[in-house]
N, C-alpha and C positions, 0 to 999 in steps of 0.2 A: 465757328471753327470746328473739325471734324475732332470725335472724341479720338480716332485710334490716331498715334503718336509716330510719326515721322521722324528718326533722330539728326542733328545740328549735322554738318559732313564734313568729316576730317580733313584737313590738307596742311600742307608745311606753313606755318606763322608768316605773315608779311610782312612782321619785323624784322626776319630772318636778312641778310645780305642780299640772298638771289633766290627765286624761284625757278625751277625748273619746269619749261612749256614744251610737249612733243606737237612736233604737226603733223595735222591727222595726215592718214594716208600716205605719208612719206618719212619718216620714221625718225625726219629731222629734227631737232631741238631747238630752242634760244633761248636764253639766258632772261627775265625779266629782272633787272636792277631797281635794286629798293636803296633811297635814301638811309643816312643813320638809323641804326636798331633805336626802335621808341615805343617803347609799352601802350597798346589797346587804351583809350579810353571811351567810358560812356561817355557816350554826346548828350548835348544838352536836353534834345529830343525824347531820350531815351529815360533819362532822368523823371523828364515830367509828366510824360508815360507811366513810368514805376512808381512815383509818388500820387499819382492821380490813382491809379486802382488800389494801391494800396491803402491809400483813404476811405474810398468806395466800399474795399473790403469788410474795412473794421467800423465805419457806418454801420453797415448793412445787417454785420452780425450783431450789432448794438441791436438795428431793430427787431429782432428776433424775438424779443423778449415782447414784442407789443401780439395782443390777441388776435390770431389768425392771421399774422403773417410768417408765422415758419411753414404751416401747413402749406402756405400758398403756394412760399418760392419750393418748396420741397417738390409739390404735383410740376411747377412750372419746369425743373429737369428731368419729367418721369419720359417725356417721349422719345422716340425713337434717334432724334439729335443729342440728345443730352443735354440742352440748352435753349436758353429763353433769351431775347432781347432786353438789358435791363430797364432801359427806360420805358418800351413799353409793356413791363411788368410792374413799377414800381407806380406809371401812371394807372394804374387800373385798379390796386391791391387798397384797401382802407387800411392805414395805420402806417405807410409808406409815404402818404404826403409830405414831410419834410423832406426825406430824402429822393422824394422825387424832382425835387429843385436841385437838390446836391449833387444827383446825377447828370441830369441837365448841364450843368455849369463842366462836370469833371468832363462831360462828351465834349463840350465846345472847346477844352484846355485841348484835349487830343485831338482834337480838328485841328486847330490850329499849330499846336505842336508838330505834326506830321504836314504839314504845310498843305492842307484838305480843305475846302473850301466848306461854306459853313454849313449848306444844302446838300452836304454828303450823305448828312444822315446818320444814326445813330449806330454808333460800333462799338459798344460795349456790351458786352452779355455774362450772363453766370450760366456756370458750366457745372457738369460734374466733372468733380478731381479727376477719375479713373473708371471708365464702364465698370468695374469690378466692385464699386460703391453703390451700385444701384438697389441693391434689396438692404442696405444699412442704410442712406439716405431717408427711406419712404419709415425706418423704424426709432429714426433718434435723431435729433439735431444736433446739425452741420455745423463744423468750422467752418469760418473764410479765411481763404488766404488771394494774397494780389499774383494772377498770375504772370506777370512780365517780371518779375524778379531776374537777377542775373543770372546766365546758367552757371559762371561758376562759384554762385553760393552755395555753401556744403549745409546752409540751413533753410529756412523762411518762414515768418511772423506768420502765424492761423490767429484767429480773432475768435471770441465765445461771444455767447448774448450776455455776458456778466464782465466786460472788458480787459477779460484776462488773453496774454500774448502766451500758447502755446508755440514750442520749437519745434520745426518737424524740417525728418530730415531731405534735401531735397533731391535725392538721390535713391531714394526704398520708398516705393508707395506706401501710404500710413492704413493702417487696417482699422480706421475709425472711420468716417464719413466727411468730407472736404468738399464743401463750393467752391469755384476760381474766379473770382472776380477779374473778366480780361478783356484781349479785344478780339471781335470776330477778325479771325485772320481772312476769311474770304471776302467778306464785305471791305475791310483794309483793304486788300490788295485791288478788286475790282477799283474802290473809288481813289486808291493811292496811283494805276497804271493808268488810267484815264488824265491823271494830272500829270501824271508822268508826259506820253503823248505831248502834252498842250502845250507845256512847259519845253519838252523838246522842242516843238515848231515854231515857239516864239523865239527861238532863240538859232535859228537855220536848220536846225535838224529835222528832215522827214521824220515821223512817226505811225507808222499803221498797225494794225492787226491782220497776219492772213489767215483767210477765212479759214476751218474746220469742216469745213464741208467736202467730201469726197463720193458725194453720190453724182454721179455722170460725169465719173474721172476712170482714167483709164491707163495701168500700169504703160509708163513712157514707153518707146519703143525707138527714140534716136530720130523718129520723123515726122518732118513738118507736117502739121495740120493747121486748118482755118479753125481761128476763133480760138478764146478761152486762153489759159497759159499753164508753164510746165510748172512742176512742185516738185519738193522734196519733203514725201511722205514722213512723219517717226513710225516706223511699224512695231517698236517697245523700245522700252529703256527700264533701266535698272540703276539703284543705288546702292553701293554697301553699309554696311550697318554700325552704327557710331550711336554711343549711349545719350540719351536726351534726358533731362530732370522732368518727372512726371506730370509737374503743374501746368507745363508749357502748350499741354492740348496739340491740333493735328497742322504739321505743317504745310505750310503754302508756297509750291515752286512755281518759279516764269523762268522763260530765257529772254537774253536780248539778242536778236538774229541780226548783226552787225557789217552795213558793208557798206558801197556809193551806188548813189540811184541814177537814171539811166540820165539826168540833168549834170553829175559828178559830185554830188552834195552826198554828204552824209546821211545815210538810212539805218533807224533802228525798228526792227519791229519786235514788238513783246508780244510771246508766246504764252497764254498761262495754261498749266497744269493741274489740273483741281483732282487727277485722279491719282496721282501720286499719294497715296493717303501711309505705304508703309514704306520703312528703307528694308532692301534684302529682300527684293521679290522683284520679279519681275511683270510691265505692265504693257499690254500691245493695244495702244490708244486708236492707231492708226490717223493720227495728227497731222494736218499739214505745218511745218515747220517752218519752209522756205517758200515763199512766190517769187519766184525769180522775175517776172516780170518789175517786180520793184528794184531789181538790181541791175548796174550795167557789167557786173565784170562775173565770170561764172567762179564766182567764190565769195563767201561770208564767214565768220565767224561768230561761234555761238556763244556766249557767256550766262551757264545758268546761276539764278538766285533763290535764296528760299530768305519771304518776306517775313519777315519775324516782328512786326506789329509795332516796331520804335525806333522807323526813319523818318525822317523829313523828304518826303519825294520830291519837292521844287529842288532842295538843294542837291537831291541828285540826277537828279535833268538835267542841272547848271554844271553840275561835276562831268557828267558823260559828256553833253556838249563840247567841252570846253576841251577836254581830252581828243573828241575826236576831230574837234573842225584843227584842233593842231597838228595832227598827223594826217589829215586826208589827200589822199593826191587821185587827181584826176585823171589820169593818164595810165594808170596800173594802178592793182589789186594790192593793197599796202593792208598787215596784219591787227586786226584792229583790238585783238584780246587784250594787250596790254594795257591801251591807253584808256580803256575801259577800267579795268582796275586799276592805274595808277593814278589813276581823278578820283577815285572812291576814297575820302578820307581815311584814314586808317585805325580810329577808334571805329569806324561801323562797323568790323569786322570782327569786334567783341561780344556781339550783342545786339546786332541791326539788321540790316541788310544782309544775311550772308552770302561768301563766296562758296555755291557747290562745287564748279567745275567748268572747265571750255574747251573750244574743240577749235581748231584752229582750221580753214583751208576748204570749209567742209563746199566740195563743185554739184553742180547738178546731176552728173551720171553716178554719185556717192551711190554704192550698195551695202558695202562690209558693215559690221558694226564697228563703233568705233568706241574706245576708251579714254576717256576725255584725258588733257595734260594735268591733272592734279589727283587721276589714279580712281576718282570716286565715284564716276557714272561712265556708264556704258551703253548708247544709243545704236538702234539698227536702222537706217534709211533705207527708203526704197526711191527711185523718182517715177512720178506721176503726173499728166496730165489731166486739166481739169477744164474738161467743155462749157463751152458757151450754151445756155437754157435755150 
């Protein structure tokens, strides 16, 4: 997970009665209807996410007190990431042997928890708290603290090598030195979208990636050519800026590019983002966003996410799924933002999965920028043609 700090993106509570959706490009609205007002909760997912590192944590800082292992893990956040893989830090280091098992064990709870298959691989790592900790780390030893804690704890538990529970608060970075015991949020997302994908197609729904590639592409121009298919470039996007808790490290955005494929089946394809690294700036990726070849109607809908390291991705395959083979029609372009969020349980939106933003309508001659329906990102399309090699 990237050290600089991406914050959670504001939008009106899905508790709320109704949401309010503009559609792009045409300045019309609709209404998205939310069942009874019912309080966020963590899911159970999320739960054994935050008690797994949180254990890991206070482990970990226990073993500090064994000879030449603070030195270790201290050098293993000196590099340029700020972060080491923990399990293979803790298989390599002398005096980490027990909790090299303990690690072991809490990676396969979050495998499994997140509904990741067992051969994902390991997504745990310690981090530094804050790049701003970097010259106090390498002079004194670190607290742990777990980082998935919820964002709106106003505290969280840091751990010493002497098993005392420091408070610190989770909202003012601490001016002492902090490890994060947490999950690579890039690694999560790569091997949580690939399950994602699979999980769609078992279940009717197309799933692809379009390519990134825009070398022997060529700004559209409206006319047929042989070979290759049209795009719809991101030439930047932007997010505004919304206060994140410090421990939570760099966030991780995708979209889901939302429509019917040229068969009349449901197509999602997930977009990821890895260069989004701050909100309130703007980034000109030049991404292809849409293959419209994957689509039969010249319109999709975008729905972006920022993965926040404690969903269970089968059950949200089985969520989207399920939303969209209910709404889909073959026949015309039917809007699919809602039924995308109205399948996403509504505890994940406390602490999971989150909702950034979506654009509704968005056609392949799209050029303007457009400012998603929940006010918090702002995307500029271009469309492009991309040749056959």
């Amino acid at each position: 997970m990237r050290m600089n700090k991406m914050a959670k993106h504001a939008m009106v509570p899905l508790a709320a009665s109704a949401v309010l959706f503009c559609t792009a490009g045409t300045g019309a609205a609709s209404a998205l209807a939310e069942p009874a007002a019912k309080a966020p909760t963590t899911s159970r997912t999320a739960q054994k996410v935050t008690g797994t590192t949180d254990k890991l944590a206070k482990e970990l800082a226990a073993a500090l007190g064994t000879p030449g292992v603070d030195g270790k893990l201290r050098k293993a956040v000196e590099g340029e990431k700020g972060a080491t893989d923990l399990l293979a830090l803790a298989g390599k280091t002398r005096g980490l042997e027990k909790f090299d098992r303990q690690a072991a064990n809490g990676n396969a709870d979050v495998l499994r928890a997140k509904g990741l298959r067992s051969n994902a691989g390991s997504l745990i790592e310690v981090r530094l708290g804050d790049e701003s900790m970097r010259a106090q780390v390498r002079g004194g030893t670190p607290l742990l603290v777990a980082g998935e804690a919820d964002d709106d704890a106003r505290t969280i538990n840091a751990y010493d090598a002497e098993g005392r529970v420091h408070k610190l608060d989770a909202r003012t970075t601490p001016d002492r030195p902090v490890l994060v015991v947490g999950i690579d949020g890039e690694r999560s997302m790569n091997a949580g979208l690939e399950q994602f994908r699979s999980a769609l197609a078992q279940q009717g729904v197309d799933a692809n990636v379009p390519t990134d590639v825009v070398e022997r592409s060529t700004r559209s121009s409206n006319t047929k050519t042989n070979g290759g298919y049209d795009a719809t470039l991101m030439e930047d996007v932007r997010l505004k800026e919304d206060r994140e808790p410090w421990h939570k490290g760099g966030a991780e955005i995708y979209a889901l590019v939302a429509g019917v494929n040229p068969q009349g089946q449901p197509q999602v394809d997930t977009v990821q983002m890895p260069y989004l690294d701050y909100d309130n700036t703007t980034y000109k990726p030049k991404q292809i966003l849409v293959n419209w070849s994957h689509f039969k109607f010249n319109a999709v809908d975008i729905v972006m996410m920022e993965e926040d390291t404690q969903a269970n991705y089968a059950e949200l395959a089985k969520a989207v799924a399920n939303g969209l083979l209910t709404v889909i029609n073959q026949s015309q372009y039917v809007p699919l933002v809602e039924a995308i969020i109205k399948a996403i349980p509504q505890g994940w939106f406390s602490d999971d999965h989150d909702y950034v933003d979506s654009w509704y309508t968005i056609q392949k001659s799209a050029w303007d920028p457009f400012t998603g329906a929940a006010g918090n990102g702002t995307i500029g399309l271009g469309p492009w043609h991309v040749d056959e090699l």
